[in-house]
N, C-alpha and C positions, 0 to 999 in steps of 0.2 A: 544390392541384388536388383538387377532389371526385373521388370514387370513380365517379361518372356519367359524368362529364365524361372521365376516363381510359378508361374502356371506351371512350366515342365513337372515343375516340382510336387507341384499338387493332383496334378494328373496320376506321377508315377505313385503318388503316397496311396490314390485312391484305388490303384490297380492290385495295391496288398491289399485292400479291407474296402467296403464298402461306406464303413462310418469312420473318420477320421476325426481324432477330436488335440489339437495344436495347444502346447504350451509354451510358456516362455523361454526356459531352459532346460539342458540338460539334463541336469540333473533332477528333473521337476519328475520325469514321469515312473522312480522310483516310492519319490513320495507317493502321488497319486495313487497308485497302486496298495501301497501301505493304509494310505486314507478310505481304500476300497475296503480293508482287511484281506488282502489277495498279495501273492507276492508279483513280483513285477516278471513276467515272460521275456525270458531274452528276444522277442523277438516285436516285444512292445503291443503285442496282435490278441487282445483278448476277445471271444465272444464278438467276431466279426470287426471291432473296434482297433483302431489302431493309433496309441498314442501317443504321440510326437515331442520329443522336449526338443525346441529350436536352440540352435546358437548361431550368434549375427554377432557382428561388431558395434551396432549400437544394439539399441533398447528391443530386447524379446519383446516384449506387448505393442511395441510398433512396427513388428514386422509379423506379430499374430496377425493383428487389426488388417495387416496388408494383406495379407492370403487369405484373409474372410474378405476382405471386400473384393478382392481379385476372384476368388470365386463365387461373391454376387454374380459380380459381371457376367460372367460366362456362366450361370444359372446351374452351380456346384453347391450352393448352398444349402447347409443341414435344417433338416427339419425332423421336429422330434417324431421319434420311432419312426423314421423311415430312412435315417441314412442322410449321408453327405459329409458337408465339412463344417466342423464347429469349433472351438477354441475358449480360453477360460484365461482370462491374464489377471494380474497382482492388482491389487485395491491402490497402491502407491501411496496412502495417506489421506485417501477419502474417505470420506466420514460412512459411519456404517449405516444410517438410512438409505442412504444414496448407492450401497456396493448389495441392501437386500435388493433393491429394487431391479439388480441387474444380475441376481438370482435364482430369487424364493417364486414358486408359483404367483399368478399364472406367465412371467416375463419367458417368453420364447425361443431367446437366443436368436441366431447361432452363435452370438460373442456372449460369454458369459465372463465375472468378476467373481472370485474366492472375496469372502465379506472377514477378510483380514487385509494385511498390510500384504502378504504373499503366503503362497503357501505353505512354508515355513511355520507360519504361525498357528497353521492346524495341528500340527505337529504337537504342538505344545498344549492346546483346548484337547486331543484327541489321549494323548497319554503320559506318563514318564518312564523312562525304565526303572524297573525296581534296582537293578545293580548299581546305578548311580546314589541310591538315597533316597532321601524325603523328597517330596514332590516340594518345586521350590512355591513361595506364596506368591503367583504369578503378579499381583499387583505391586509388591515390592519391587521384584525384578524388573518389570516394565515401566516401574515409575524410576528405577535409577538408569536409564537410558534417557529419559525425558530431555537434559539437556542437547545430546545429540542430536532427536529428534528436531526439537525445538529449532535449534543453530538451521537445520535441512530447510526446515519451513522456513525460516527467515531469508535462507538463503534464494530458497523460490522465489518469495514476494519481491525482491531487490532485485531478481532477474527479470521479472516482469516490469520492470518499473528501465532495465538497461535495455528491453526488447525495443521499448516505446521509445528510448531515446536511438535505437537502433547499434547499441553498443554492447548489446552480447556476445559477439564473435568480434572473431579477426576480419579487419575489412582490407578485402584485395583488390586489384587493378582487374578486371573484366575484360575477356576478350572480343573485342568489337567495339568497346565502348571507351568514350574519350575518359581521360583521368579527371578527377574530381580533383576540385580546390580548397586548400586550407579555407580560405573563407567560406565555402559552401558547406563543409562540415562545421564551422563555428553558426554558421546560421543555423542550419538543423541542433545542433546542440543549444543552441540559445535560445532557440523556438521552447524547447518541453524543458529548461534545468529545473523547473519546478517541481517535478516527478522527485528528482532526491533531495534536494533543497530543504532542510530543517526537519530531514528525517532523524527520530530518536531511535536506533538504533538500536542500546541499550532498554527503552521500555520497549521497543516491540518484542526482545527477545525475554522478556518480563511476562508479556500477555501472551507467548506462545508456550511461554515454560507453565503458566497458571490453568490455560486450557487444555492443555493434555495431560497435564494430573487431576485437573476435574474431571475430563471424560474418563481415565481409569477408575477412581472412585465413584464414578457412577456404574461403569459394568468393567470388566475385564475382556468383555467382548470390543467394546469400544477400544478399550484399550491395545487389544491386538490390531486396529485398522489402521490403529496410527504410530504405533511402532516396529519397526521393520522385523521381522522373525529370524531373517538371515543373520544378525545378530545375536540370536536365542542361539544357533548353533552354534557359528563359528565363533561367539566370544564365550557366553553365559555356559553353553553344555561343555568346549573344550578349557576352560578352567575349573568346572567340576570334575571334569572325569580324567584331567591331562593328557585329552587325545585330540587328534587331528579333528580337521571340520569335517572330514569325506568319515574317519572311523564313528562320528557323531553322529551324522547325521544317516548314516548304514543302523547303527542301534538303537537309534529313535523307532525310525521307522519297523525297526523290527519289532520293537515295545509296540506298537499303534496298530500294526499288521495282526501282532496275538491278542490285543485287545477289541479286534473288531472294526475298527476303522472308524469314521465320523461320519453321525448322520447327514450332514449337508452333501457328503461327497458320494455314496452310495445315491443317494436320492436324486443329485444331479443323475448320473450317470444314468439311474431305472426312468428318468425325464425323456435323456438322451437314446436310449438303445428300445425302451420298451420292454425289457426284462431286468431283473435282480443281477450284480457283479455276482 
């Protein structure tokens, strides 16, 4: 999306509602709503507020991050209880000191971080449905995904490591620019091979598998920052209940909605608006 083309966008979101507050996806801003205890308004327009679940072809949280900083620019930005535009993206696997600090009082936004892996994993702090069962022992559950998890992280750090050598992507012919030579690429590769060079592989994915079962055992909260919640539906709820991800996660939310919703996300929102959802 050009950067012209985002402002239109933001302009026109702002002309329904005066506070706009932007998530990652789609399907994000029925949860949300559930997380209020509030059903979700077909028309996403609560109480002035109007809440956006994006969908992009890449990454929602880098195309939030765009339209807040795009409405920096042009001085659209949300400030608490007075309106504008604000946004709330996925923790992605950052550690929960660092996802309160871009939360909890007094941090101001207008980008705000759910202090989970996404918000999926409110879903799961906030309720269970009774018709499913016993509530599952969420540190079980979250600890038998660990190696998943774990393999993600490993898989980042080896990325950063092909960034430096410049070999994360497909590398093509540029237009305007002369073609590079096999030995110019063996020099830049010869410069950094140290980067993977007598990487163990096998223990890092050892010490990633040991640290996220120690931060589950230490809180469960920890444990939702670092384990993906979209998982909690579409795998963990649709083998309990043998239903699709969309019927899963429709009756989650509706568990979480009659239970009152989650204090984090009520209290964001009375941050944001200046009154109660």
């Amino acid at each position: 999306m050009s950067d012209d083309i985002r402002l239109k966008s933001i302009r026109a979101d702002l002309q329904l509602a005066p506070t706009v507050l932007y998530l990652e996806g789609k399907t994000d801003p029925p949860v949300f709503f559930a997380l209020l205890g509030r059903e979700c308004p077909k028309s996403s327009i609560h109480n002035d507020v109007y809440v956006v679940g994006l969908k992009t072809q890449g990454s929602g949280g880098q195309e939030v991050r765009a339209r807040l900083e795009r409405a920096r620019r042009e001085g659209l930005s949300g400030t608490l209880g007075q309106g504008g535009v604000f946004g709330v993206v996925d923790g992605d696997g950052r550690d929960l000191a660092t996802l309160a600090a871009e939360l909890d009082p007094p941090y101001p936004g207008p980008l705000f971080s759910w202090k989970a892996y996404c918000i999926e994993n409110l879903l799961a702090r906030a309720a269970w449905p009774a018709a499913w069962g016993t509530v599952p022992s969420w540190p079980n559950v979250l600890g038998a995904y660990v190696p998943y998890a774990a393999l993600n992280r490993l898989h980042v750090e080896l990325r950063r490591a092909l960034e430096t050598l410049g070999l994360e992507k497909f590398r093509n012919p540029q237009t305007g620019q002369p073609l590079e030579s096999a030995t110019g690429f063996k020099t830049a590769l010869a410069k950094d091979k140290g980067v993977l060079a007598g990487r163990d592989v096998e223990a890092m994915f050892d010490r990633e598998v040991s640290a996220l079962l120690g931060a589950i055992r230490r809180s469960v909260d920890e444990g939702h920052a670092l384990i993906n919640g979209k998982w909690l539906v579409r795998h963990h709820a649709a083998a309990a209940t043998n239903q699709s991800e969309d019927k899963c996660r429709e009756e989650w939310c509706e568990a979480v909605r009659l239970a009152g919703g989650i204090v984090e996300a009520r209290d964001l929102w009375q941050r944001i608006t200046g009154s109660a959802p």
